[in-house]
Backbone as ProteinMPNN parsed JSONL, in Angstrom:
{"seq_chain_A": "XXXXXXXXXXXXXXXXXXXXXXXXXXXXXXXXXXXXXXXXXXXXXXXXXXXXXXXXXXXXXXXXXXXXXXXXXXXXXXXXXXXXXXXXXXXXXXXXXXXXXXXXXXXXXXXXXXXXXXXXXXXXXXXXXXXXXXXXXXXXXXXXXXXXXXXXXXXXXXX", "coords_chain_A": {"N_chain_A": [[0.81, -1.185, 0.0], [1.751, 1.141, 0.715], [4.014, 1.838, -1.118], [2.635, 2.066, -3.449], [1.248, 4.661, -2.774], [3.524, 6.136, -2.768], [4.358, 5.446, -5.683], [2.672, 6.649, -6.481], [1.834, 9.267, -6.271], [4.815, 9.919, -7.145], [4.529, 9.978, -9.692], [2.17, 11.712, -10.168], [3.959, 13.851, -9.532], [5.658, 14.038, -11.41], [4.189, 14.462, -13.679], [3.113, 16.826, -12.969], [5.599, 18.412, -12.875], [6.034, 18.575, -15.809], [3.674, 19.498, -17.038], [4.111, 21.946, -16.036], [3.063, 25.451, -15.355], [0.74, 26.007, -16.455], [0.984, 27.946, -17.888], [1.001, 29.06, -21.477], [3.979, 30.085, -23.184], [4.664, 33.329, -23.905], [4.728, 36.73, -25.891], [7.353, 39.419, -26.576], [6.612, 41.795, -24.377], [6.148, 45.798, -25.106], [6.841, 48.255, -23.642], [6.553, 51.475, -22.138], [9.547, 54.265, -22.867], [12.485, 53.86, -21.172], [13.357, 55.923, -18.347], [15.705, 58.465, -19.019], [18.185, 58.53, -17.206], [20.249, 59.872, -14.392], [20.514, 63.475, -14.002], [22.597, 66.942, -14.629], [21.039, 68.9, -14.548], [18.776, 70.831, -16.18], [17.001, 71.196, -19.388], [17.37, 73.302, -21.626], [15.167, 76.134, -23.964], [16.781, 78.055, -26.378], [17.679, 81.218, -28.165], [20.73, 81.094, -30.412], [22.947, 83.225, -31.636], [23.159, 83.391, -34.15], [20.202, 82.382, -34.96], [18.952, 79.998, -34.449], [17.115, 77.804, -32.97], [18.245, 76.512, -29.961], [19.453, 74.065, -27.492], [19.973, 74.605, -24.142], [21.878, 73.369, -21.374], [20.917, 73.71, -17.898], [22.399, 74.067, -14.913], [21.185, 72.895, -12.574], [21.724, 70.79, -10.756], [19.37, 68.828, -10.756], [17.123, 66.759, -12.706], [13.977, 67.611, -12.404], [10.755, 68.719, -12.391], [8.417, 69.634, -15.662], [6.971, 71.924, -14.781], [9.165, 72.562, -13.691], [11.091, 73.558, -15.787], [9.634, 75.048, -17.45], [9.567, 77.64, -15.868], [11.905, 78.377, -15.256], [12.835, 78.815, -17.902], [11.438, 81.01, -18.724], [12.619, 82.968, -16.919], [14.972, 83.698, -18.474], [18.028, 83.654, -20.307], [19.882, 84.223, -19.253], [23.7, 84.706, -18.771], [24.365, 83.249, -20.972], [24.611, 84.183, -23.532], [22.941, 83.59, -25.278], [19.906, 84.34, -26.78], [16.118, 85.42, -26.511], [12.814, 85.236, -27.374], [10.491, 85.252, -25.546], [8.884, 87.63, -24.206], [9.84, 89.374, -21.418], [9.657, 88.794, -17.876], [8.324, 88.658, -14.29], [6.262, 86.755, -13.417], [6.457, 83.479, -13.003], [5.222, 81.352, -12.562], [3.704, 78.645, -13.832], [1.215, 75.891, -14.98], [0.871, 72.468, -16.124], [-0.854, 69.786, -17.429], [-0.984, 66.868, -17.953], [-2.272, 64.398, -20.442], [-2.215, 61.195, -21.862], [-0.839, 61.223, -24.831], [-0.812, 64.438, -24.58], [0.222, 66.991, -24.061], [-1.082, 69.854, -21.627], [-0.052, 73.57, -21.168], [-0.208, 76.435, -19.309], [0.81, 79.304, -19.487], [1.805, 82.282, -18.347], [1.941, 84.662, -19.847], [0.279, 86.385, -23.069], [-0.271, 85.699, -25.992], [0.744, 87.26, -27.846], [2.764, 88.611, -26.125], [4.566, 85.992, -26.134], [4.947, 85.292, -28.702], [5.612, 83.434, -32.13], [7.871, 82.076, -32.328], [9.028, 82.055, -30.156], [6.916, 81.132, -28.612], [8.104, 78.044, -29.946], [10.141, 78.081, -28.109], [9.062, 77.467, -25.514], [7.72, 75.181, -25.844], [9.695, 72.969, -26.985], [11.085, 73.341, -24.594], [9.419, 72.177, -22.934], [9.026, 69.622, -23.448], [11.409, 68.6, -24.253], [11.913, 68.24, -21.438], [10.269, 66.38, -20.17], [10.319, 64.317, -22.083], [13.275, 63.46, -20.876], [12.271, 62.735, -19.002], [11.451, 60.119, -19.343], [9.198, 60.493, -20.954], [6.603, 60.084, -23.597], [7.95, 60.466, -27.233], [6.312, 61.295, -28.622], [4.289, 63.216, -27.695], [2.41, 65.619, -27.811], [2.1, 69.508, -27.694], [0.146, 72.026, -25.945], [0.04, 75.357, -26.011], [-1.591, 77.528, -23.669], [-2.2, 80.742, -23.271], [-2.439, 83.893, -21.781], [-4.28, 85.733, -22.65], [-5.461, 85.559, -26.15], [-4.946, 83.341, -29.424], [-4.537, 79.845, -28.215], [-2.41, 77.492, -28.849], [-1.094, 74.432, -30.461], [0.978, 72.196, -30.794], [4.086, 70.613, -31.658], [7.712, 70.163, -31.126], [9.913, 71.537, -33.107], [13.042, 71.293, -33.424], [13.238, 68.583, -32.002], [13.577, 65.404, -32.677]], "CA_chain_A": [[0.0, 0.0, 0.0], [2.233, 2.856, 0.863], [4.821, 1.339, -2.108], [1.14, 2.615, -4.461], [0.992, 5.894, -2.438], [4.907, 7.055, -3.521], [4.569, 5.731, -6.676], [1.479, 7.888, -7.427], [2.773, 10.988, -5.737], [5.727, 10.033, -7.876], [3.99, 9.983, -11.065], [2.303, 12.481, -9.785], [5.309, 14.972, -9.309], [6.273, 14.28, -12.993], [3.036, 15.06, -14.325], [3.289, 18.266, -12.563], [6.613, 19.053, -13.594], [5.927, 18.126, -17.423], [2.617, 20.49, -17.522], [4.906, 23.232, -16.065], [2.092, 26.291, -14.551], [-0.563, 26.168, -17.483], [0.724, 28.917, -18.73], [2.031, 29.006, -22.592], [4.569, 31.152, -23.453], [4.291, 34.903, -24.202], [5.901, 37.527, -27.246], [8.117, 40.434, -25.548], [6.08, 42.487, -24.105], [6.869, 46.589, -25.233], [6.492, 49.257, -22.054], [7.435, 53.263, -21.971], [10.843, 53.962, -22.545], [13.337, 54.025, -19.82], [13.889, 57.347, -18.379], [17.211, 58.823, -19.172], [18.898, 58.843, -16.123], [20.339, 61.166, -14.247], [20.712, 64.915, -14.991], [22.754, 67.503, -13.678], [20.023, 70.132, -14.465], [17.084, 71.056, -17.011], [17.585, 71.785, -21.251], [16.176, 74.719, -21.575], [15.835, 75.904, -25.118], [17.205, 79.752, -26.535], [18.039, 81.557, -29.855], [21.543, 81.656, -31.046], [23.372, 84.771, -32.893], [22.425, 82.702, -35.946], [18.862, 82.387, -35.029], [18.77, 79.172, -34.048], [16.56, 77.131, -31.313], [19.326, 75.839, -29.27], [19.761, 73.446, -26.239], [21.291, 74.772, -23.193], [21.697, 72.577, -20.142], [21.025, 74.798, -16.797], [22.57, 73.577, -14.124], [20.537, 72.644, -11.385], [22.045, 69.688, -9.72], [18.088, 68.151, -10.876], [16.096, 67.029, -13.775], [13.1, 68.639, -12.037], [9.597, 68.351, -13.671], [8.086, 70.016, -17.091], [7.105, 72.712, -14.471], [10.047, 73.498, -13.052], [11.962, 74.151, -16.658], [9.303, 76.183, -17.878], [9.589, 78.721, -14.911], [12.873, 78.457, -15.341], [13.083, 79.507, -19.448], [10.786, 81.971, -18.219], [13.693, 83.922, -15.964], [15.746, 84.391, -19.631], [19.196, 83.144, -20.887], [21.426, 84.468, -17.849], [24.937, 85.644, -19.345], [24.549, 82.691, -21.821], [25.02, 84.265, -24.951], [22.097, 82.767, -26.124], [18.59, 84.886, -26.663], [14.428, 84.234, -26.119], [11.965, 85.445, -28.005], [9.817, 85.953, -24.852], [8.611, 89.321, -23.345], [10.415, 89.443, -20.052], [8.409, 88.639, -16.972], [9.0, 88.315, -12.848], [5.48, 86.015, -13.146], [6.904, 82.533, -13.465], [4.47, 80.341, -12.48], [2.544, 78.38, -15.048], [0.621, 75.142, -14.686], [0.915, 71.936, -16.681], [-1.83, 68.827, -17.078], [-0.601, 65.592, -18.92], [-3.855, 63.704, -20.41], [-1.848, 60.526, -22.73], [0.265, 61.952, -25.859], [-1.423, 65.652, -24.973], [0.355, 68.16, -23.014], [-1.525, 71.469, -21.673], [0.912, 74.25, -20.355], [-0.477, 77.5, -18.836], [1.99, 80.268, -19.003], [2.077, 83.556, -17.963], [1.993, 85.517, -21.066], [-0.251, 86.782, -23.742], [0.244, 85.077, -27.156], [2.244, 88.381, -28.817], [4.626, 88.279, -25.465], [5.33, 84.308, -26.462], [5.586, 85.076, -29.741], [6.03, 82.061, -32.502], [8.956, 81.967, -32.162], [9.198, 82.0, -28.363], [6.205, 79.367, -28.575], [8.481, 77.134, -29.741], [11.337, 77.403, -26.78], [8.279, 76.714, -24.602], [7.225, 73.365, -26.386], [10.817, 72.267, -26.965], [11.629, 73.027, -23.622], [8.217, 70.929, -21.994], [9.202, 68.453, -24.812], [13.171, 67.808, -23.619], [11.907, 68.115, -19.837], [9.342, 65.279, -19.97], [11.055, 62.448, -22.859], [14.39, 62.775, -20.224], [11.734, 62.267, -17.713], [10.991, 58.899, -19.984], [7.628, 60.494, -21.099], [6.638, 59.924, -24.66], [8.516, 61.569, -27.918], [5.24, 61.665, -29.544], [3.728, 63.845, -27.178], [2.143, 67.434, -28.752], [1.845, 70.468, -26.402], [-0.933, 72.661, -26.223], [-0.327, 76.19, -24.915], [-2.556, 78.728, -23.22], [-2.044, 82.135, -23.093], [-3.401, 84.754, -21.158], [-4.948, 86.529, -23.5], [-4.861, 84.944, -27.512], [-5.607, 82.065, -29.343], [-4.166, 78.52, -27.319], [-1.317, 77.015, -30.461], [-0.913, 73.164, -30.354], [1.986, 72.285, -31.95], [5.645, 69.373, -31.358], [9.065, 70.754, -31.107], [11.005, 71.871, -35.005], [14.49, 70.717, -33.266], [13.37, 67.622, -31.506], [13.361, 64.237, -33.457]], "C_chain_A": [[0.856, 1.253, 0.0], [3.333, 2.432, -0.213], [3.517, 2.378, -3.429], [0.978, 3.78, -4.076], [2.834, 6.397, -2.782], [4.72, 6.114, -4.447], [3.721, 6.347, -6.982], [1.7, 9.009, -7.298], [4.147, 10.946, -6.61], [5.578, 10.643, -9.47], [3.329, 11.401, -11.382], [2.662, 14.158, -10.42], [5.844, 15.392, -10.696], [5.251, 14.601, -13.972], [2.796, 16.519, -14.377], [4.278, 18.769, -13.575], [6.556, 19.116, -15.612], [4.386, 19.536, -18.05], [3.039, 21.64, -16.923], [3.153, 24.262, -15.435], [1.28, 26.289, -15.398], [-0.655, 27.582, -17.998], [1.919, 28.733, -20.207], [2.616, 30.327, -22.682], [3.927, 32.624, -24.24], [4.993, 35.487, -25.03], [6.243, 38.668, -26.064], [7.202, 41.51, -24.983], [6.98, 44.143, -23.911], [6.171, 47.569, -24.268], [6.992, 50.611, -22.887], [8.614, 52.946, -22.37], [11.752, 54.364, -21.456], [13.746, 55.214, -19.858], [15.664, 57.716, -18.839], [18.643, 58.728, -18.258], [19.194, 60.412, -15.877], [20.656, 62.111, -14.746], [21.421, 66.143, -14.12], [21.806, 68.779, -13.667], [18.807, 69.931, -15.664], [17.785, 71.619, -18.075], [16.429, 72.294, -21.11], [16.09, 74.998, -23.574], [15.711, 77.467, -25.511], [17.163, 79.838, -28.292], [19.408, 81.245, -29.7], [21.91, 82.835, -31.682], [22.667, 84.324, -34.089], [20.382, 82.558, -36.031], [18.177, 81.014, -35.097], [18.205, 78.464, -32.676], [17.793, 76.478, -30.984], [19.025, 75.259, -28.181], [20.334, 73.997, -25.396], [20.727, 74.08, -22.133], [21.892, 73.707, -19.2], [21.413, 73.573, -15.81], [22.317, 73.605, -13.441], [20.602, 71.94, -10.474], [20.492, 68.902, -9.832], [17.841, 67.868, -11.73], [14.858, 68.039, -13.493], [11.977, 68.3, -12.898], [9.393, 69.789, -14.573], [7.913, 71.63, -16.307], [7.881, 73.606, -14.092], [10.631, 73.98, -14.657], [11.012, 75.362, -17.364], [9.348, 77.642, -17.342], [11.091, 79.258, -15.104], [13.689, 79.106, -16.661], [12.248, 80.646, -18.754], [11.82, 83.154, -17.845], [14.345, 84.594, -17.163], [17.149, 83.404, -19.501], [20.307, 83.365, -19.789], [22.229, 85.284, -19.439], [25.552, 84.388, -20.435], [25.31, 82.906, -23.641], [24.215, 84.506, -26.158], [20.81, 84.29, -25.792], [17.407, 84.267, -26.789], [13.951, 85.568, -26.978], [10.834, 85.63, -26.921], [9.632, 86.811, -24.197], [9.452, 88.718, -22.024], [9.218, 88.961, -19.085], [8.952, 88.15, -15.507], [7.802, 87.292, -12.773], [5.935, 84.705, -13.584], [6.595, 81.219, -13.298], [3.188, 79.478, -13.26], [2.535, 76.805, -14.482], [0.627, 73.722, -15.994], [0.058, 70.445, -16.2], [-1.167, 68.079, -18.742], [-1.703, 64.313, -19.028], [-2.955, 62.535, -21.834], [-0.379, 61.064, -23.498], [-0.031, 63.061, -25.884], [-0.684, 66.337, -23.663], [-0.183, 69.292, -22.876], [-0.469, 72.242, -21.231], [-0.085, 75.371, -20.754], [0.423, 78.54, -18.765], [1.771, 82.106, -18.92], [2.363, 84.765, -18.445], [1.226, 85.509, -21.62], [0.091, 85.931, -24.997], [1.231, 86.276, -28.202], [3.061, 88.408, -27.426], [5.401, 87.235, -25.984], [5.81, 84.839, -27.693], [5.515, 83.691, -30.609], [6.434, 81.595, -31.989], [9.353, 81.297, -30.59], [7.887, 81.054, -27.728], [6.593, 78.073, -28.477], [9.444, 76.919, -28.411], [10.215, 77.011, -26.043], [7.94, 75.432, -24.744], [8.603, 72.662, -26.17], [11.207, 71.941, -25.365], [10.757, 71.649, -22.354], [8.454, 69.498, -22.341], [10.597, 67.761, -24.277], [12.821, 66.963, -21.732], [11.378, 66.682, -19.764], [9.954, 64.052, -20.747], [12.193, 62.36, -21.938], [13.529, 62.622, -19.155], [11.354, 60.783, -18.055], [9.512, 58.936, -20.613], [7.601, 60.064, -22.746], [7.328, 60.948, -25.237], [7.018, 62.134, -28.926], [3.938, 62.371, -29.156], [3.654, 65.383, -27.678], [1.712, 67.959, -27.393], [0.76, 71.611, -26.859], [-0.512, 74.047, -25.366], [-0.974, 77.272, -25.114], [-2.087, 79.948, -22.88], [-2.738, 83.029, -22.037], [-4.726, 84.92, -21.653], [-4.263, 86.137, -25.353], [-5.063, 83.708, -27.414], [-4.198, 81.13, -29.185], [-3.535, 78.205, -29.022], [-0.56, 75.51, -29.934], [0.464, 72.791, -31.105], [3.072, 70.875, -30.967], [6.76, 70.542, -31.56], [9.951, 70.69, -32.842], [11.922, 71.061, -34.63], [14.193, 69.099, -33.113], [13.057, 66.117, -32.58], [11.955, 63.632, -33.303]], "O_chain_A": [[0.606, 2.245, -0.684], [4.009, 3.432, 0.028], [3.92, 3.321, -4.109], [0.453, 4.426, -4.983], [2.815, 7.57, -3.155], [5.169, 5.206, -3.749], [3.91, 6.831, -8.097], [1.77, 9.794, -8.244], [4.631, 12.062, -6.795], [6.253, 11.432, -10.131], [3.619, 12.122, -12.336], [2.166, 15.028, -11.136], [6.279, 16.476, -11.086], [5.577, 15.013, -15.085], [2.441, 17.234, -15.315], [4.067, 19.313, -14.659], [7.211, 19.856, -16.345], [4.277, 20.169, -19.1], [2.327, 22.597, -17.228], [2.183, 23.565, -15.14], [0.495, 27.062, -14.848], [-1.627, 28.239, -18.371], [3.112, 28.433, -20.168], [2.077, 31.396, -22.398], [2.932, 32.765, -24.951], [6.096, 34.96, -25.172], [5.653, 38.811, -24.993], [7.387, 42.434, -25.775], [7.955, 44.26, -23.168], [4.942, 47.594, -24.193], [7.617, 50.694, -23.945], [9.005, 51.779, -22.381], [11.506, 55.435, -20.902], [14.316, 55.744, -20.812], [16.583, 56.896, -18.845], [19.813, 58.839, -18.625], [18.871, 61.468, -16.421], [21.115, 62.052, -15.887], [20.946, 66.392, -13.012], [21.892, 69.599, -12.753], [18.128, 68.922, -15.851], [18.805, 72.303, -17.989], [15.27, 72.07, -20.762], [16.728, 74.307, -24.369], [14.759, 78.13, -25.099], [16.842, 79.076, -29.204], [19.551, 81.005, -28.501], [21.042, 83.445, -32.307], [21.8, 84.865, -34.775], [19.617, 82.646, -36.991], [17.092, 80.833, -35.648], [18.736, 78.554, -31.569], [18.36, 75.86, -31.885], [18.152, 75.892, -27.588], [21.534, 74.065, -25.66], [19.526, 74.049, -21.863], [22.742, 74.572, -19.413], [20.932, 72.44, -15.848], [22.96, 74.44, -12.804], [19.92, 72.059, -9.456], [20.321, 68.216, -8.824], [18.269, 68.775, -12.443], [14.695, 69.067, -14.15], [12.121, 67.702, -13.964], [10.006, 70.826, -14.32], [8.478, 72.575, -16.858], [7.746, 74.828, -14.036], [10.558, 75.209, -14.671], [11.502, 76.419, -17.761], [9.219, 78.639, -18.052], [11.362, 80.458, -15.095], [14.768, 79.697, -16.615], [13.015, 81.222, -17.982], [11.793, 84.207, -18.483], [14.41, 85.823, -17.164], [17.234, 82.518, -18.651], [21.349, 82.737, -19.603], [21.845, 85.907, -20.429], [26.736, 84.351, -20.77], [26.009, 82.276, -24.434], [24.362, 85.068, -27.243], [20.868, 85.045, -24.822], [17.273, 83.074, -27.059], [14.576, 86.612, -27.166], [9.958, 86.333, -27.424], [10.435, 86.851, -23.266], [9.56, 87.504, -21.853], [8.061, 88.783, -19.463], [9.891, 87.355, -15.458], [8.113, 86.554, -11.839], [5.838, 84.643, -14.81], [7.232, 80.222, -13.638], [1.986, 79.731, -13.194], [3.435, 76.374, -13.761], [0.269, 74.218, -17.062], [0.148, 69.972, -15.067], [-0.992, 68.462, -19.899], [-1.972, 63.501, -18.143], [-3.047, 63.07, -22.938], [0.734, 61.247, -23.004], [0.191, 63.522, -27.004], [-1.03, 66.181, -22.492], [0.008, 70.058, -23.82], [0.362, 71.483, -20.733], [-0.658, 75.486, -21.837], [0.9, 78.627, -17.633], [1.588, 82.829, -19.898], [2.858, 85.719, -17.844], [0.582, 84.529, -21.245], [1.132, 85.324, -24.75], [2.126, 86.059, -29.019], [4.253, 88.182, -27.631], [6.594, 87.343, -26.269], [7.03, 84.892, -27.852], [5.356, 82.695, -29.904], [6.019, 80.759, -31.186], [9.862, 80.237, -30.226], [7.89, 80.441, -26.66], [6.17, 77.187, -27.735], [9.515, 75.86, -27.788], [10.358, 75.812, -25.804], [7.879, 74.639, -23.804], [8.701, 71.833, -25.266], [11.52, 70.844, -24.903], [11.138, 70.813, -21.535], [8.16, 68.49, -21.699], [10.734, 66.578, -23.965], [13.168, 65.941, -21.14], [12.115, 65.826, -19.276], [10.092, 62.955, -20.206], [12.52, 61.176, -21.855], [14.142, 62.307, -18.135], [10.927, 60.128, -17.104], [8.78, 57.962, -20.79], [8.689, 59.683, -23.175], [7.555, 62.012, -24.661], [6.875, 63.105, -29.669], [2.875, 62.33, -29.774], [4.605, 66.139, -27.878], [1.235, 67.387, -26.413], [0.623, 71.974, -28.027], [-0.659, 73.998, -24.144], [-1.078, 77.925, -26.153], [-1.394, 79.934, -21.863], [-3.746, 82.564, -21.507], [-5.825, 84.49, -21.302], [-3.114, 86.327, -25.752], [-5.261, 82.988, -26.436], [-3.118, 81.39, -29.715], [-4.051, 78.578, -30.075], [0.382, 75.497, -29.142], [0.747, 73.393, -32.141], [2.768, 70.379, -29.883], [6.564, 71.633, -32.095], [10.434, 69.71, -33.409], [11.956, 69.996, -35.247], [14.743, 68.322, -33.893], [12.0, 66.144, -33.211], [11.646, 62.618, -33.928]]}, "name": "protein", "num_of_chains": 1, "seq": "XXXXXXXXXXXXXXXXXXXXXXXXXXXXXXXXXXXXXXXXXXXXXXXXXXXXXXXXXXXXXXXXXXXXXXXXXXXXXXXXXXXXXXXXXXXXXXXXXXXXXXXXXXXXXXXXXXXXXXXXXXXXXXXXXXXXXXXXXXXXXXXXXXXXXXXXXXXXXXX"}
């Protein structure tokens, strides 16, 4: 009798092992992409002499979120070199809501302070902040003005 109870628990055991968890294999499953790592600050984005959107890294010792770099282009170029296309301004608090591939940003200007031009450093810059945050590249930004019509638009520079 117990010779019939280990060999059935034997048999069993290999039955088990042979049907493995009842689950069949799976294809790779594709996620977000991996944030960037670290950063020693926030890409902001300026003119050039030439008249070029440019990259500049601010050094912040942070990445920081989409909010902080926009407050931060906001302030101006420092003793960069580099120029903005936006009106000046000590108001530097603007508001950002992420709904999928749709960014809103709120900023603190009129649509003739922003400017085109100075539209785009705002997108580019929401646009660098958020893909090294690992957000999507195929994310479009929407921004609001004070006063003037709201201009949807992706970044010229960014791939």
């Amino acid at each position: 009798m117990r010779q019939r109870i280990v060999s059935a628990l034997a048999i069993g055991s290999i039955a088990l092992a042979l049907s493995g968890c009842g689950l069949g294999p799976s294809g790779v499953e594709q996620g977000a992409a991996a944030p960037t790592g670290v950063s020693a600050g926030m890409t902001l984005y300026f003119y050039d002499s030439s008249g070029t959107l440019t990259a500049q890294q601010r050094d912040t010792g942070r990445l920081g979120s989409v909010q902080d770099a926009i407050a931060l282009l906001l302030t101006g170029p420092g003793s960069s070199g580099l120029t903005t296309a936006l009106t000046p301004t000590t108001v530097t608090r603007t508001e950002v809501r992420l709904s999928g591939d749709q960014m809103s940003i709120v900023v603190p200007l009129t649509a003739t302070e922003a400017t085109d031009v100075g539209t785009d450093q705002i997108v580019c810059t929401a646009l660098a902040s958020h893909i090294q945050s690992g957000g999507s590249p195929d994310t479009t930004v929407t921004v609001h003005f004070t006063v003037g019509s709201d201009t949807t638009r992706t970044c010229p520079v960014l791939p």
